[in-house]
C-alpha positions as CSV (number, residue, x, y, z in Angstrom):
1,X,19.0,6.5,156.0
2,X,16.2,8.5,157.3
3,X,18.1,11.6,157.7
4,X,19.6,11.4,154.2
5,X,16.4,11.0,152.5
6,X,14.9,13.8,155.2
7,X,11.7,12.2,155.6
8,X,10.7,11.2,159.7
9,X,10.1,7.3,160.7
10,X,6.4,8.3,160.8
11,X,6.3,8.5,157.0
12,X,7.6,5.1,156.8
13,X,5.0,3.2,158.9
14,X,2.3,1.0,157.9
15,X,3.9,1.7,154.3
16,X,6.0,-0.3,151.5
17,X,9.6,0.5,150.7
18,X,8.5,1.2,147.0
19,X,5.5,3.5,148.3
20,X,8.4,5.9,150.3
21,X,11.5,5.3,147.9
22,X,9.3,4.4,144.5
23,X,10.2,8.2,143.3
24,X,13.7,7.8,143.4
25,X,14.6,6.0,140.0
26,X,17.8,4.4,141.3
27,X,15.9,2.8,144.3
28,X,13.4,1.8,142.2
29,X,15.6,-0.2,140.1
30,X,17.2,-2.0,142.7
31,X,14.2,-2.9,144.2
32,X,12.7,-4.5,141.4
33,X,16.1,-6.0,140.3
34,X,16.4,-7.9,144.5
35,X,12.8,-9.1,144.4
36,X,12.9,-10.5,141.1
37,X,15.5,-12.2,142.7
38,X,18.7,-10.8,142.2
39,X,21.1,-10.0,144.9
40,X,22.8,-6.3,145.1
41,X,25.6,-5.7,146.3
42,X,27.6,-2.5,146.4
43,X,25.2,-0.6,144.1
44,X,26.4,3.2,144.2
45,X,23.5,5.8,144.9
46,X,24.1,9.5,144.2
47,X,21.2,11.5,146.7
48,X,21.2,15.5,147.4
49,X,25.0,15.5,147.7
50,X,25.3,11.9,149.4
51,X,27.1,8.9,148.1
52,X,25.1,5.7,149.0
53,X,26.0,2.2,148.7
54,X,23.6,-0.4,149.0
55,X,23.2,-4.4,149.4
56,X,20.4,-6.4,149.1
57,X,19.7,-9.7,149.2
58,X,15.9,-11.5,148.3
59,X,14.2,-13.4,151.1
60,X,12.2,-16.2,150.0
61,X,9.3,-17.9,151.4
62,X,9.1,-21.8,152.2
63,X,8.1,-22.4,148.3
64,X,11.2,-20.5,147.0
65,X,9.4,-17.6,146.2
66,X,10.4,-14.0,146.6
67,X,8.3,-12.2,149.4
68,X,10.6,-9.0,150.4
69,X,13.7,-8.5,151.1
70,X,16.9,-7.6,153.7
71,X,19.3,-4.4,152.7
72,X,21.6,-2.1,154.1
73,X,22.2,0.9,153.2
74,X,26.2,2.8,154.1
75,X,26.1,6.5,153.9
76,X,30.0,6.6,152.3
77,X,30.6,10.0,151.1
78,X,33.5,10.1,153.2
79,X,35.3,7.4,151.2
80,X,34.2,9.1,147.9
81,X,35.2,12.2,148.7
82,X,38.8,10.4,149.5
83,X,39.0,8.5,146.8
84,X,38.6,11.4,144.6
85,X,41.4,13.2,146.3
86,X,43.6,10.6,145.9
87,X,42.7,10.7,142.2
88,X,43.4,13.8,141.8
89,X,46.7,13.9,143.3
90,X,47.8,11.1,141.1
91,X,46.9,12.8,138.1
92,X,48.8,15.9,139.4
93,X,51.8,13.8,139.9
94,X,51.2,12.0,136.6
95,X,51.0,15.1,134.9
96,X,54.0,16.5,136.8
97,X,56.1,13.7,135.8
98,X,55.1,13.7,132.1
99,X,55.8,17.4,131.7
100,X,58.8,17.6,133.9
101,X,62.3,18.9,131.9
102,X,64.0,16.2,133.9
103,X,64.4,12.6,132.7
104,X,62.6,9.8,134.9
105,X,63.1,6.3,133.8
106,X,62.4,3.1,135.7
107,X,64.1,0.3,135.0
108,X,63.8,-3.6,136.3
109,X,66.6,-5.3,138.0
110,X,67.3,-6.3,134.6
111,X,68.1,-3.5,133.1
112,X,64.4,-3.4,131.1
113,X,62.7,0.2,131.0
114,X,59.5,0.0,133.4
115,X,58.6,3.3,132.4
116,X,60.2,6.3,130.7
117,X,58.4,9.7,130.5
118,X,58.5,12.3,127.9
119,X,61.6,14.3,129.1
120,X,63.6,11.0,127.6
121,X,63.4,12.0,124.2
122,X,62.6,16.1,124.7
123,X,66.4,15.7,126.5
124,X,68.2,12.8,125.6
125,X,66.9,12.1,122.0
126,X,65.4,8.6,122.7
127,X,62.2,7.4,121.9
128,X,62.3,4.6,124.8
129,X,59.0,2.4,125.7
130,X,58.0,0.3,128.2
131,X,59.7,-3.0,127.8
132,X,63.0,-1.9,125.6
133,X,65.8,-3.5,127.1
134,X,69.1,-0.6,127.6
135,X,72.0,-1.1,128.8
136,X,72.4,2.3,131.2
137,X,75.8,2.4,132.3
138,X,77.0,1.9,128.9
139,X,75.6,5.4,128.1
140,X,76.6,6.9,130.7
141,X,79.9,9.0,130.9
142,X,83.2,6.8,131.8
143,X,84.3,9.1,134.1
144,X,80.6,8.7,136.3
145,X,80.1,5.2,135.7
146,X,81.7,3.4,139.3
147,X,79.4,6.2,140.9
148,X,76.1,5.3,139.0
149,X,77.0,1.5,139.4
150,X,77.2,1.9,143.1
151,X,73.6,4.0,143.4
152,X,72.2,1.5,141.1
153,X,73.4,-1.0,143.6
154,X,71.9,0.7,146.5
155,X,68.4,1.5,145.2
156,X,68.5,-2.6,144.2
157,X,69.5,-3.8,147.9
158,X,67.2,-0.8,149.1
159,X,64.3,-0.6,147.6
160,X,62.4,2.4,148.2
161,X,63.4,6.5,147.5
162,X,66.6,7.1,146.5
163,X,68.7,10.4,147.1
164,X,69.0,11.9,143.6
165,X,72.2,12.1,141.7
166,X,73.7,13.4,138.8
167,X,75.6,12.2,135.9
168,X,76.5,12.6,132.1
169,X,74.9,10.4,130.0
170,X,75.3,10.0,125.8
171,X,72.7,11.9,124.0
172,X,71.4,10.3,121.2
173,X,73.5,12.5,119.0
174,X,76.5,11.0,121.0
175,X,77.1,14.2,123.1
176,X,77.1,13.7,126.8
């Protein structure tokens, strides 16, 4: 912590916490918040490019009374920076997928639509949601069914990515 807030050990000594951190709002907060009694735990703290997270708990005296208490404080910039990777990766994919020309639909073993992105009804015609129930080998071509049955079967038993295939299927104009 000392590094972070660049200040040496000697300017903590002989001092209280609110005397070296009362001029960082945040801190200040929390410390009135754990010595009026209230635990924190996890509270985020932006400082000069860090990400903090704090916990602190109250300590009482033999009466029940509040008289300091015990913290730690977890330099995890490291995790934040991660997290927002991760974040942004998955809105890249999410925007991949809805944008793609290609149609993605995820169905339950049931044959229910999980999810179905745009490209559904920019190629196909359908205005599919979340929860319609279809019945895909019906639309697609006769002469591709047997080999869409059988990848449906694998990806069931298999769970996991799938090698892509291809296949007509009915357009909502009837077309395949």
């Amino acid at each position: 912590l000392v590094p972070q807030f660049q200040r040496g050990a000697e300017s903590f000594m002989g001092r209280s916490f609110l005397e070296v951190f009362g001029d960082y709002p945040l801190v200040a907060e929390h410390t009135r918040r754990v010595l009026e009694g209230e635990p924190i735990r996890r509270a985020q703290i932006p400082f000069d490019g860090y990400h903090l997270e704090a916990w602190a708990t109250p300590l009482r005296d033999e009466t029940g009374a509040v008289n300091g208490f015990a913290g730690v404080v977890v330099d995890v910039s490291a995790r934040v920076a991660a997290e927002a990777a991760v974040l942004q990766a998955t809105r890249r994919q999410a925007a991949l997928v809805e944008h793609t020309s290609d149609v993605i639909l995820v169905l339950t073993a049931d044959g229910a639509i999980q999810y179905a992105n745009p490209g559904v009804q920019r190629v196909l015609g359908y205005s599919w949601r979340a929860g319609d129930v279809i019945d895909v080998l019906a639309m697609v071509h006769p002469d591709d069914r047997e080999p869409c049955r059988v990848h449906i079967r694998r990806a069931l038993k298999h769970p996991g990515a799938q090698p892509a295939i291809q296949y007509r299927f009915q357009h909502a104009s009837g077309a395949y």
